[in-house]
N, C-alpha and C positions, 0 to 999 in steps of 0.2 A: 597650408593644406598638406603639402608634401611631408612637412616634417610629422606634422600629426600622424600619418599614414607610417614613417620612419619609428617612430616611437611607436606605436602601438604591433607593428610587426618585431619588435624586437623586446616587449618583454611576451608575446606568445613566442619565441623565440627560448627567450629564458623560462617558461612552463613548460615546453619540451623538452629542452635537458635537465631540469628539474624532475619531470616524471622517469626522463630515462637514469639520472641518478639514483632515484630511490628505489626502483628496482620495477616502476609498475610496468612499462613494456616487458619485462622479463617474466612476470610473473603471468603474464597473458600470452605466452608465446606460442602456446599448445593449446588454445582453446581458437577455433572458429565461427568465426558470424556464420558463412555460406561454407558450406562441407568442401574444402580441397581449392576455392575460390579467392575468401577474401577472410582473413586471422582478424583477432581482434584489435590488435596492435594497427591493420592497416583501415581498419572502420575508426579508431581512436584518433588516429594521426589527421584522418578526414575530417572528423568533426572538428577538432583543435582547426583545421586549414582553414573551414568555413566560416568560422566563428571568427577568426584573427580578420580575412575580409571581410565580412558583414560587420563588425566593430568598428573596423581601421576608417570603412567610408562612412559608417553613421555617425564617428566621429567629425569628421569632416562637412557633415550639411548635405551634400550634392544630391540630387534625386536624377540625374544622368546616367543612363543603364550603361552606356559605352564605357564613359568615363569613370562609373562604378566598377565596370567589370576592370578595367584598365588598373585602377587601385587596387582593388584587390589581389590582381596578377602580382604587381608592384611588391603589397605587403608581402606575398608569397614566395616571392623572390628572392624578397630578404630571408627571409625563416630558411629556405630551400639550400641559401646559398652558405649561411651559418651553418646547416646541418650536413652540408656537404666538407666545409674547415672540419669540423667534427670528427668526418670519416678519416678524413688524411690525418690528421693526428692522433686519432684511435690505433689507424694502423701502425704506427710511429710508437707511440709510448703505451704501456700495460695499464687502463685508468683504472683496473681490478687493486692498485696498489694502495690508491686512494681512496675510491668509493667502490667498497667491494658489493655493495647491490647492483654496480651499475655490469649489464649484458650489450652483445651487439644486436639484442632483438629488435630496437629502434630501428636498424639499419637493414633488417630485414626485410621490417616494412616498407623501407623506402627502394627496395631490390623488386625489379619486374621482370621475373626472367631471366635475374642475374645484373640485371641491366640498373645500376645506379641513379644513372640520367631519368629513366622512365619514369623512380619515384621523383626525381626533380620534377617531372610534367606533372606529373597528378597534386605536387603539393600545391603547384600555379593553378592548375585549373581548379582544384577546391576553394583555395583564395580566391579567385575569379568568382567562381560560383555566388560564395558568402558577399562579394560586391553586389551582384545581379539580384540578390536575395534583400540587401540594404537598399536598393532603389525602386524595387519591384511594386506592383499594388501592395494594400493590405492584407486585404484578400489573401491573392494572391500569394503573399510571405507566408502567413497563416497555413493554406492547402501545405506547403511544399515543408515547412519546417516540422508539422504535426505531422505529415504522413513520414518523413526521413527517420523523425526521432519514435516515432513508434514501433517502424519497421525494423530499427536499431537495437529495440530493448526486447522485440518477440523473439529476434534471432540471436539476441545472446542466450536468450533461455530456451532456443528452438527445439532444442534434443530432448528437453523434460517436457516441454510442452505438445510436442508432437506422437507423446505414449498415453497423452488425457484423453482423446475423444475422439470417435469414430465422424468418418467423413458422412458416413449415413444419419445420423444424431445431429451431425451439426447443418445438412441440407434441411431437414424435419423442422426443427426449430426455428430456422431464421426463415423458413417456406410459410411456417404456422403463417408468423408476424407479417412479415412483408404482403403477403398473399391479401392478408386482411385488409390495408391500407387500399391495394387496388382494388380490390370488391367495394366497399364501400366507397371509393371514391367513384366507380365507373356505373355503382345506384343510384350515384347521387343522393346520397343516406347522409341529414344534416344532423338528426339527432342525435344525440352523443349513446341512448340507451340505443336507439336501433341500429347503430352503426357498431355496437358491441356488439349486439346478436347477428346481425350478418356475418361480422367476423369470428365470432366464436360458432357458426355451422359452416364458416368456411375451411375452419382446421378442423371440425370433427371430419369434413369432406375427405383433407387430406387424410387424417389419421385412418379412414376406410380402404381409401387407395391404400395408402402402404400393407394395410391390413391384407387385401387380395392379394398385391403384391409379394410378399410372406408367405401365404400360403399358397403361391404359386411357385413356390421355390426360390424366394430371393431371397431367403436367409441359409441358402445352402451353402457350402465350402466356397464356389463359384460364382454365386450372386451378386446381381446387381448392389444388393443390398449388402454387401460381404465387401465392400471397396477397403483397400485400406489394411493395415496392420493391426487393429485394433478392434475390440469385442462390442459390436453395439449392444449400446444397455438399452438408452428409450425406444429405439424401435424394436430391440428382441421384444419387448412385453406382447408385439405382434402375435407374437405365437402363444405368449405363455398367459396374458392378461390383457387381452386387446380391451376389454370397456376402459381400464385404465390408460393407456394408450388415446382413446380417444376422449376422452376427460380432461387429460392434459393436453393434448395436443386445442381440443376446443377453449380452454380457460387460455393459452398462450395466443392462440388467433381474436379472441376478445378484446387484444390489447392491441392489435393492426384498427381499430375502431377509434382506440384512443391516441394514436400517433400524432393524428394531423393536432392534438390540444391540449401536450407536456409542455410544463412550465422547460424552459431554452437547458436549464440542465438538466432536467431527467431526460429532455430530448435530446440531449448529449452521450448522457451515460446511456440510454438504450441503443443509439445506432452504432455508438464504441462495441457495444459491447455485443452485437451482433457480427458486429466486422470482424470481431476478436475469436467468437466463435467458428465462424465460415473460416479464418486462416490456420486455426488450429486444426479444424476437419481437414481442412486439407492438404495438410503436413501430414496426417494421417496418414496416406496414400505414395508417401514418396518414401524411401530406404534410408534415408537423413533428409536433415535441413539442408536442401541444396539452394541452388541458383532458380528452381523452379518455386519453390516452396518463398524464395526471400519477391521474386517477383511478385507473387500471386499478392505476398502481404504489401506490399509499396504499392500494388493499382489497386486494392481494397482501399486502404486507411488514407493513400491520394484524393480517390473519388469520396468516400464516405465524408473526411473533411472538409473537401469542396460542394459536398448535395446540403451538408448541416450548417455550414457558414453563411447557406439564406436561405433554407427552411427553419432551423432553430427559430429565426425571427416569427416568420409566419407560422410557426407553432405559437410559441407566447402569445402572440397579437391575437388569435384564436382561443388561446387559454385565457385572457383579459377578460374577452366579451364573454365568455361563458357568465353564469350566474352564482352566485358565493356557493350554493346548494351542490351547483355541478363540478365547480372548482376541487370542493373536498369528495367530492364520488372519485375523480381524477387523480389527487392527490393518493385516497385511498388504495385506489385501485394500480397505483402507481410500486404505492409502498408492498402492498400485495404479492406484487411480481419480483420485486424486490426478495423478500425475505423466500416466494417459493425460489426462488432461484440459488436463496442459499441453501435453504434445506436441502436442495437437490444436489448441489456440489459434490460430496464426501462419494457419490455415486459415478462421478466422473472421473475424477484428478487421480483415483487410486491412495496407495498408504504415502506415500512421498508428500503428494501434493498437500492430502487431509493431515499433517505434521505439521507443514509448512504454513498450511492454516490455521491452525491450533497456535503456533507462536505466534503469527500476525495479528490473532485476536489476541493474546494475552496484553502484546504492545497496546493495539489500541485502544485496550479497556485501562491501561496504564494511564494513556494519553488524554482520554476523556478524563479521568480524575485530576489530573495535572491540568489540563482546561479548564477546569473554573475555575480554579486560582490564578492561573495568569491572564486566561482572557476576560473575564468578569472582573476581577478584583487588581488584577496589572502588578501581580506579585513575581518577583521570580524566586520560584520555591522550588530548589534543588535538594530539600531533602523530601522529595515523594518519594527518594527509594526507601526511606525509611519506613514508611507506609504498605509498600510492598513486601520488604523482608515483616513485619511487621503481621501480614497477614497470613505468610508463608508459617512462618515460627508459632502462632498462636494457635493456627489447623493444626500444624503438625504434634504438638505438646498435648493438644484436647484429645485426640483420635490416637495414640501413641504411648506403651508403658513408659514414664518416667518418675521422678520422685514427686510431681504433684498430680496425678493420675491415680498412683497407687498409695498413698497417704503419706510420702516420706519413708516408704520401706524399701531401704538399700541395701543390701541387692534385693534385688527383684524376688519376690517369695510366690510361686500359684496361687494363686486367688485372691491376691493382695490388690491385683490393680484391675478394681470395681469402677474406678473414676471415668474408665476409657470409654469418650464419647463417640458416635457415628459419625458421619461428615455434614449430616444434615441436622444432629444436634449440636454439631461443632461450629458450625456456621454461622448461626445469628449474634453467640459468642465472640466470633472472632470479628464482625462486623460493629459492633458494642465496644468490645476492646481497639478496636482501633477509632472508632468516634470520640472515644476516651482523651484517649494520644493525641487525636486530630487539635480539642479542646485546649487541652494542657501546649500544644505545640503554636497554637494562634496565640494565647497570652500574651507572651513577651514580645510578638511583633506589632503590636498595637500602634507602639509610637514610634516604630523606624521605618523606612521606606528607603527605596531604592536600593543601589546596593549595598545595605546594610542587611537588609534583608537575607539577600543571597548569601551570604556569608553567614549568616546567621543560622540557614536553613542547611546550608552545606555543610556547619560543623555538626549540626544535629546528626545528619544522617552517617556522616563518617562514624560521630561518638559509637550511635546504634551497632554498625559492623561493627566496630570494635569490641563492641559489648558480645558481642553474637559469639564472636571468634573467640574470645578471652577466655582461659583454661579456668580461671575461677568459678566460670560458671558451667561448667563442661556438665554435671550430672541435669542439667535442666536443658542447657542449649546445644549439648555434643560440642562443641567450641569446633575446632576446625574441623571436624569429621561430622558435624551438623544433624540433623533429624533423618535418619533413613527411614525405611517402610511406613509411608505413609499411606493408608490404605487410599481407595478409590471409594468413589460413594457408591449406593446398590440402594434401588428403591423396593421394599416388597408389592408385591398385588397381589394382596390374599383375594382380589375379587374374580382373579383369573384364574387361582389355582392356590393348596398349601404352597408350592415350592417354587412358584412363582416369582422372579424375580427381574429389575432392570439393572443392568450391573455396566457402570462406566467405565471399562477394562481397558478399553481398547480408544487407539486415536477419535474412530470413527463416532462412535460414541459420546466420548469426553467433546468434540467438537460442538454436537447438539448443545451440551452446558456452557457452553466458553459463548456461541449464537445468544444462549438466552438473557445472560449475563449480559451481554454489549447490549442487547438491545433494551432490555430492564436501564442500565445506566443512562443510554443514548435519551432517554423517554424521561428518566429523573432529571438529570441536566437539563433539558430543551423545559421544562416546567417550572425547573427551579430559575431559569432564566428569566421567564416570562411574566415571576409569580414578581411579588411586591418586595422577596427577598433580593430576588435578580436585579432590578433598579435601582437598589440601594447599591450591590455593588459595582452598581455600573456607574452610578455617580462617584463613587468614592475613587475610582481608576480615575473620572474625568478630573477630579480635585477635591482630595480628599479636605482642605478646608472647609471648600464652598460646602460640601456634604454634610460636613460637622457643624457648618454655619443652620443648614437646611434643618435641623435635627436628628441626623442619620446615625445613629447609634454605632460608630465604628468597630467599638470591641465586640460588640453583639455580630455585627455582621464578618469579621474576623472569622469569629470561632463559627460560625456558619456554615461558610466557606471553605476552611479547612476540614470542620467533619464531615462536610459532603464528600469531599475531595479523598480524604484518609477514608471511607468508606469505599468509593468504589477502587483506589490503589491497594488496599485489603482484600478486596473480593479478587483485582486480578491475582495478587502473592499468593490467594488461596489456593486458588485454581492454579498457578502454577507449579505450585509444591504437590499440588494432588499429580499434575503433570509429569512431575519428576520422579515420584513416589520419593519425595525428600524436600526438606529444606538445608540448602549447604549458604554458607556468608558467601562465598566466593561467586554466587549467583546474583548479589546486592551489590555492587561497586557503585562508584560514582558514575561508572561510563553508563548504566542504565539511566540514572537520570539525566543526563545530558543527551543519551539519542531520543527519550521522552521528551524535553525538551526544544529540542532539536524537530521532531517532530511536531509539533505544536503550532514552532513556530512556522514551520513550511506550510504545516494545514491553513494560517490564514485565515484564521478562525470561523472557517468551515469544517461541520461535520464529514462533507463527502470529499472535501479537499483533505483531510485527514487522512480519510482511508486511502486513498490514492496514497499520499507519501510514506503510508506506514504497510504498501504494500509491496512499492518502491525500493523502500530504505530499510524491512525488515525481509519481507517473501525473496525480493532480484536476488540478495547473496545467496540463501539458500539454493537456488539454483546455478547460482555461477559461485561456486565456492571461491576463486579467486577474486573477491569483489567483495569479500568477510574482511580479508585485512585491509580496505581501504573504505571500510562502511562511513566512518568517521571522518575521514576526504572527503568523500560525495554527500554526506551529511551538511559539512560546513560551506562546500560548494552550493546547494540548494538552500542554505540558508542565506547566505547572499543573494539569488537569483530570488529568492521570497521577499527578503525586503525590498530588495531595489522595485519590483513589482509593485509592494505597499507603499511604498511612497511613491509612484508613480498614480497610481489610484490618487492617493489624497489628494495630490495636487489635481487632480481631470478637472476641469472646468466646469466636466456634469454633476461638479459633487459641490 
């Protein structure tokens, strides 16, 4: 037992000076969880403490909370006491001579006050902790681990997130919902339509209130309505379009009707995503991320976690007995809220945020293309970036002067380049031509599997960059200096006006496209899964023999697979290059298809587990710039922590 606990404290041991060699305490020294409180470096070192005892005793069997915690201390001990040899020879010899990333910010962390010994207590009692958390209920581990590690990831990005939404916005909203649930539950309203219309006149109720509210002067300088650093958007409509106002404030309280009978995840993702709301409001309201604002979010996402860990159930159980009819009213009405909730975003987050979402969809529509091949068909196909540049290069050539544009006239002559397409006659072309490729690219993998594959598909796409970059072909691909001005698309409406026009200039805008995109693919995939193509390759992953035994056509379904896949990895290069107004090679690496990839594989081949990691693993850096260079660390770290997951699944007894 003991030695277990010795070993397992001592290589968390070696992953802490591991991270302090490579520089990443260093490179977090200047950023803050809690404003003036607690650095990144001393939230990092905590989790690391937790996690060495909650491991150290799970290893070990014991379900003993004393003897738990006692282990833990123990492992902590050990870590605490290495890391204090450390210091004494830090001070002793210059290790900048050897590992010059390595700082004394590690050591910083472990400094309370000045006080060395201090961080020695807190390493023990974090290992402690990580024991009481390995012996604890289920439950129980569940509340205390989702709320720590939530409240961890809102306050690394707390400073960006706390300039998106006003505390007045985000009271309205989660009042709509909430509010709903109690009215209808305290009518006693069983029916799922009449339990909508209660709730949906119980937010137009509120959306009145606020209304009078408003124009009682609570949208002044001083208003109640005025909380906060931040411009409210849904409740100004108070003033300036109250029916709209209460339109939506009644379609979002129609949805406290349908609380009590979400299938356990959408009942998941709405009271997340409620909680998510209310803490962001209410960072609104304080001068930074302080110690108040990291509170408010720890007894939110605490309790929230522990009200869903046995309502989720008795929602499902509720959502069961429903009748198939009501099931998809629910469903719909589910996904409803969904998509208004995106449409509405770009209204909230500001330009930062709506960037930040514009690359997050670009990924994920990556990702869904790269999902059918690996999850359907159990390929690993690392050249999707080829697919990508692929769509990027073919937009930009069609909508852009060059010698097949302008008929081969070099240089460039006025009026020579009649060829140059719009982006929406550019588009079903570059969708075409990459269904093309997709065909031509399945061929050769007919007969190989495993990782033959992979390497097969990884020289492809390297080839492709190479092709892109190569000075040979500089008058068609720019070679290193790639396609610049790549227009934006602009739709006319001669029905509104001559000069009428929709023009995708702007993030805010282009976001709309990048929304319609995901969800057009999101709808292709889940179809083509379900259709008689999707089983074919679903057996062909289970054994590709027995499938060829069955008469499943493998090459057919091959090249299926990969045009689906090369189509929607096309649309995203499209849209990214429109993004960029360019397509450059040095945007195609290998490292795109690996966080694709990489992503995929965390999503767990779940669509809404996707978007979580690709929100995770593409949006968190963007907000914490120092968390770019180790995007690929916390990549491969959650890809472990995903499979070990999956194979813990398989074997469950209930499977």
């Amino acid at each position: 037992m003991w030695r277990t606990i010795i070993n397992t404290a001592l290589m968390a041991l070696a992953l802490v000076l591991l991270l302090a060699l490579m520089g990443v305490f260093e490179s977090f020294a200047g950023h803050d969880l809690v404003a003036d409180r607690i650095n990144v470096n001393t939230g990092l070192l905590a989790v690391l403490m937790i996690g060495t005892g909650y491991w150290a005793v799970l290893r070990t069997g014991h379900k003993s909370l004393t003897l738990g915690m006692a282990q833990g201390a123990v492992a902590g001990l050990i870590v605490g006491t290495g890391l204090a040899a450390l210091t004494v020879l830090e001070r002793a010899v210059d290790l900048r001579l050897i590992f010059p990333n390595y700082a004394r910010s590690l050591f910083a962390a472990l400094e309370v006050d000045g006080l060395p010994i201090a961080g020695l207590l807190l390493v023990i009692i974090g290992a402690a902790l990580g024991g009481w958390l390995a012996c604890a209920r289920p439950r129980m581990r569940t509340v205390v681990i989702v709320g720590l590690l939530l409240t961890a990831i809102v306050s690394l990005a707390g400073e960006r997130l706390r300039t998106m939404l006003a505390f007045a916005d985000a009271l309205v909203l989660v009042a709509a919902v909430l509010s709903g649930v109690f009215v209808s539950m305290a009518l006693g309203v069983r029916r799922l339509s009449m339990a909508m219309l209660v709730s949906g006149l119980n937010g137009a109720a509120i959306a009145v209130a606020v209304i009078l509210v408003a124009l009682g002067g609570g949208l002044g300088p001083a208003g109640i309505l005025r909380l906060g650093q931040v411009e409210p958007v849904l409740v100004g409509f108070a003033q300036t379009s109250p029916a709209v106002l209460i339109l939506v404030l009644a379609f979002l309280g129609a949805y406290g009707g349908l609380l009590r009978n979400l299938p356990r995840r959408s009942y998941y993702v709405l009271q997340y995503g409620m909680a998510l709301i209310f803490v962001i409001g209410f960072s609104s309201t304080q001068p930074r991320w302080n110690a108040w604002s990291a509170l408010v979010a720890l007894v939110v996402f605490l309790f929230v976690s522990w009200h869903t860990s046995h309502q989720a159930e008795i929602s499902e159980r509720h959502y069961v007995e429903l009748s198939s009819q009501a099931q998809r009213v629910v469903r719909a009405a589910f996904y409803a809220l969904a998509f208004f909730g995106l449409l509405t975003l770009p209204l909230f987050v500001g330009q930062f945020g709506t960037n930040t979402l514009n690359l997050v969809g670009l990924y994920l529509l990556l990702s869904i293309g790269l999902r059918i091949v690996l999850d359907n068909v159990g390929l690993f196909n690392l050249g999707i970036v080829a697919f990508f540049a692929l769509g990027a290069y073919t937009i930009g050539i069609l909508t852009t002067p060059n010698m097949l544009t302008c008929g081969g006239a070099l240089p460039l002559t006025p009026g020579a380049c009649t060829g140059v397409l719009t982006f929406w006659q550019a588009l079903p072309l570059t969708l075409v031509v990459c269904a093309v490729f997709g065909v031509l690219f399945a061929v050769p993998l007919v007969n190989l599997r495993g990782d033959y594959v992979a390497i097969v598909t990884l020289a492809v796409g390297e080839v492709i960059r190479l092709v892109l970059r190569a000075d040979d072909f500089h008058p068609l691909f720019g070679a290193a200096q790639g396609i610049p001005s790549i227009p934006r698309p602009i739709v006319d409406l001669p029905m509104l006006g001559p000069s009428v026009q929709l023009r995708f200039d702007r993030e805010g805008a282009l976001y709309y496209l990048i929304l319609i995109a995901i969800v057009v693919a999101v709808i292709a995939a889940s179809r083509l899964r379900n259709s008689r193509i999707g089983r074919a390759w679903r057996a062909i992953r289970a054994d590709k023999r027995a499938a060829q035994t069955l008469g499943i056509d493998i090459g057919r379904s091959y090249v299926t697979a990969f045009a689906a896949s090369a189509v929607i990895a096309g649309l995203a290069g499209a849209l990214f290059a429109v993004r960029l107004y360019g397509a450059y090679p040095d945007s195609f690496t290998f490292q795109v298809a690996i966080i694709a990839l990489g992503l995929v594989i965390t999503g767990l081949g779940r669509i809404m587990a996707l978007v979580i990691a690709t929100l995770a693993l593409i949006g968190l850096p963007e907000f914490v710039p120092e968390l770019a260079d180790y995007r690929l660390l916390i990549l491969g770290i959650a890809i472990v922590v995903a499979m070990r997951f999956v194979t813990r699944t398989w074997r469950s007894p209930a499977l």
